[in-house]
C-alpha positions as CSV (number, residue, x, y, z in Angstrom):
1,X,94.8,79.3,44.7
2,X,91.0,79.3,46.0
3,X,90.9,78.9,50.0
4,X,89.1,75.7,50.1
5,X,91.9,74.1,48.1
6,X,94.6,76.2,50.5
7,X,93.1,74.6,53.4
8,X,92.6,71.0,52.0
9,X,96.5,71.6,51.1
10,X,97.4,72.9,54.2
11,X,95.6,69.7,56.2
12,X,97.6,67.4,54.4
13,X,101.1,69.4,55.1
14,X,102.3,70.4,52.0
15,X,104.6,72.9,52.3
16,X,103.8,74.8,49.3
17,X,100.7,75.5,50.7
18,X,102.1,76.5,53.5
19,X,104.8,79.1,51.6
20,X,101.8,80.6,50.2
21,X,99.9,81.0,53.5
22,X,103.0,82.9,55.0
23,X,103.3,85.0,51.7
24,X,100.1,86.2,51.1
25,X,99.0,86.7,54.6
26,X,102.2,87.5,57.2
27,X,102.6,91.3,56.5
28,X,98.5,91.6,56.8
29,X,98.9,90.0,60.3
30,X,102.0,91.2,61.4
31,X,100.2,94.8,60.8
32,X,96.9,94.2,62.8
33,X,98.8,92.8,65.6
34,X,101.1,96.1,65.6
35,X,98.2,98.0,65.7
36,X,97.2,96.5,68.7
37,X,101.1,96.5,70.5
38,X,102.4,99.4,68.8
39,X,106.0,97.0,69.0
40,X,107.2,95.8,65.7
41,X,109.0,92.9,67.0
42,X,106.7,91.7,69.7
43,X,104.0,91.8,66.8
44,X,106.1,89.5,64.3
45,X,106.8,87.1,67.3
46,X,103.1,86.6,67.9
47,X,102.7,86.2,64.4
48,X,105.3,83.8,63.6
49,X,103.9,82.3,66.7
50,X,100.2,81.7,65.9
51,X,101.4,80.2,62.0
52,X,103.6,77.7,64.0
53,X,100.6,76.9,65.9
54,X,98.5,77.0,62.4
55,X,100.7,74.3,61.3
56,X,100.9,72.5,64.3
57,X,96.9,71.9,64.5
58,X,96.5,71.9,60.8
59,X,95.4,68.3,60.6
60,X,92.5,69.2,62.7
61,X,91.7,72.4,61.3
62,X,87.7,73.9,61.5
63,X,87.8,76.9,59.2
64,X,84.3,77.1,58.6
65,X,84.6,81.2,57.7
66,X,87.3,82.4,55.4
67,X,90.9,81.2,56.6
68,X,91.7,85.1,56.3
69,X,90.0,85.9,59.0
70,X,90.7,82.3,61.6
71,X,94.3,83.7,60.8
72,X,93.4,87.0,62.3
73,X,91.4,85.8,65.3
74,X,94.4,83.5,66.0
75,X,96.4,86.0,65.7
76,X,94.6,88.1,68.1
77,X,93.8,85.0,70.6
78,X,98.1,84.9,70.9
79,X,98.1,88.7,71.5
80,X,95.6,88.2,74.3
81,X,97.4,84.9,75.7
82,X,100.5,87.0,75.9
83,X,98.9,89.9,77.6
84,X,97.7,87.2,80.0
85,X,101.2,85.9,80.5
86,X,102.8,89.5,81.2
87,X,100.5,90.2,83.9
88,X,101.0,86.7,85.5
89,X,104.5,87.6,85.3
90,X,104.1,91.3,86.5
91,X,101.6,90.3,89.3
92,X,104.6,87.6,90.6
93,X,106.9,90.8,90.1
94,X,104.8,92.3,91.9
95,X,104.5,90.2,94.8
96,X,108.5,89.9,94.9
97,X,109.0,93.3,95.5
98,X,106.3,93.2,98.4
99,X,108.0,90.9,100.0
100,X,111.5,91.8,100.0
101,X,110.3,95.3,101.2
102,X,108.1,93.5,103.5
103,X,110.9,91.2,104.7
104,X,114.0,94.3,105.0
105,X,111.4,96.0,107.0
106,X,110.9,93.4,109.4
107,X,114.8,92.8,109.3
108,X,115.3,96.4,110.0
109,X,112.8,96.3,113.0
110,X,114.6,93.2,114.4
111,X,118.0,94.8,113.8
112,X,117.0,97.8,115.7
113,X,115.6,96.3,118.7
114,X,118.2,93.8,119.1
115,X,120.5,96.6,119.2
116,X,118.4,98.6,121.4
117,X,118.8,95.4,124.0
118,X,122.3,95.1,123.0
119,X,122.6,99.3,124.3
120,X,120.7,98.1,127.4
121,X,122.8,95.0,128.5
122,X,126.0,97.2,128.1
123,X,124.6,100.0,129.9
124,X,124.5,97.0,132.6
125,X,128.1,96.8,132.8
126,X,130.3,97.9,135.3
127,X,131.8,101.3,134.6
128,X,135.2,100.7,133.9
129,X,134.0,97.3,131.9
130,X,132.0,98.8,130.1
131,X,134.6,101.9,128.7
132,X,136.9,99.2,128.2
133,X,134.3,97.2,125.8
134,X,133.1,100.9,124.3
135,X,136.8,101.5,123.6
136,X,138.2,98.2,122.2
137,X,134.3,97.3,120.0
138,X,133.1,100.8,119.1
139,X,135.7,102.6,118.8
140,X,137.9,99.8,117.5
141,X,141.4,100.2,119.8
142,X,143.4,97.7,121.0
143,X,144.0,96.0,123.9
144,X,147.7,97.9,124.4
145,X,145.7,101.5,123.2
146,X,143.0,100.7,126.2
147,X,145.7,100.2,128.8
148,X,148.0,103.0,127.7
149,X,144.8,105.8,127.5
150,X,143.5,104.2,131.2
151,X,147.0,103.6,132.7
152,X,146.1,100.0,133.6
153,X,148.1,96.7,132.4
154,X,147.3,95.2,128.9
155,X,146.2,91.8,131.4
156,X,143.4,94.1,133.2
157,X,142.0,95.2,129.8
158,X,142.1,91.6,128.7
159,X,140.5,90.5,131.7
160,X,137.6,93.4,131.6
161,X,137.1,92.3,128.3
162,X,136.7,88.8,129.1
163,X,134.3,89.6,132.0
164,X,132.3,92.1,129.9
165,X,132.1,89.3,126.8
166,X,130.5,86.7,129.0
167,X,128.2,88.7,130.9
168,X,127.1,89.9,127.1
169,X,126.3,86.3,125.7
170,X,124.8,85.2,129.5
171,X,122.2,87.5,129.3
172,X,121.9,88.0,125.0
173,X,121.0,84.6,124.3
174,X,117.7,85.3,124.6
175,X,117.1,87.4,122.3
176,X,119.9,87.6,119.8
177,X,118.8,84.0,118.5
């Protein structure tokens, strides 16, 4: 089959014409575009690809060269577009990445200093208010371990506790929001 028929054939969307088209030229393609992706399966995707679009567009069709080589600049015109589309994806990756290390930083800054105030406002406690606190949230004991280790009734720890609590959220407010 000449090429000027081929194309004629292929505007008018027979499929035979079509058949032949993916026959005689999808191994020459599919070749080209590996040499340019050394991936055997990316380059039959683009190929497969740019003869879909081929057939898509093939009732306006301007071959004026040989369709052997509109094939192969389509070809390579999909290899570019997807070249294009993996660095819009990578440079979004990219970006991502920045900020969610960006962001854990800042929520590692603002973790620290909120403890650092939290360090300070205890420190502000009365002495035995503040070992109770230590003891019970630190160091995780309960109320009845507290008053046993201090000799002091379970009601003293309780209301230490209850003391040192509100003086926390008083005076946190401001900066634990």
């Amino acid at each position: 089959m000449n090429e000027k028929n081929l194309i004629k054939n292929l505007r008018s969307g027979k499929a035979k014409a079509y058949e032949y088209l993916f026959n005689e030229y999808y191994d020459w393609l599919c070749n080209y575009v590996y040499n340019l992706c050394n991936d055997r399966k990316l380059s039959e995707d683009i190929v497969q690809d740019a003869i879909v679009i081929f057939w898509e567009k093939r009732e306006r069709l301007l071959i004026t060269g040989s369709l052997k080589n509109y094939l192969f600049k389509t070809c390579h015109n999909q290899f570019l577009q997807y070249i294009r589309k993996q660095k819009i994806q990578f440079d979004t990756l990219d970006k991502i990445k920045w900020d969610v290390i960006a962001n854990a930083a800042y929520e590692d800054d603002l973790y620290e200093f909120k403890m650092n105030k939290l360090n300070k406002l205890i420190d502000q406690l009365p002495p035995r208010c503040k070992e109770i606190f230590i003891q019970n949230k630190l160091e995780k004991k309960k109320y009845k371990e507290i008053a046993l280790d201090m000799g002091i009734s379970i009601k003293t720890v309780e209301n230490q506790m209850s003391k040192a609590l509100h003086f926390l959220r008083a005076n946190a407010t401001s900066f634990l929001l």
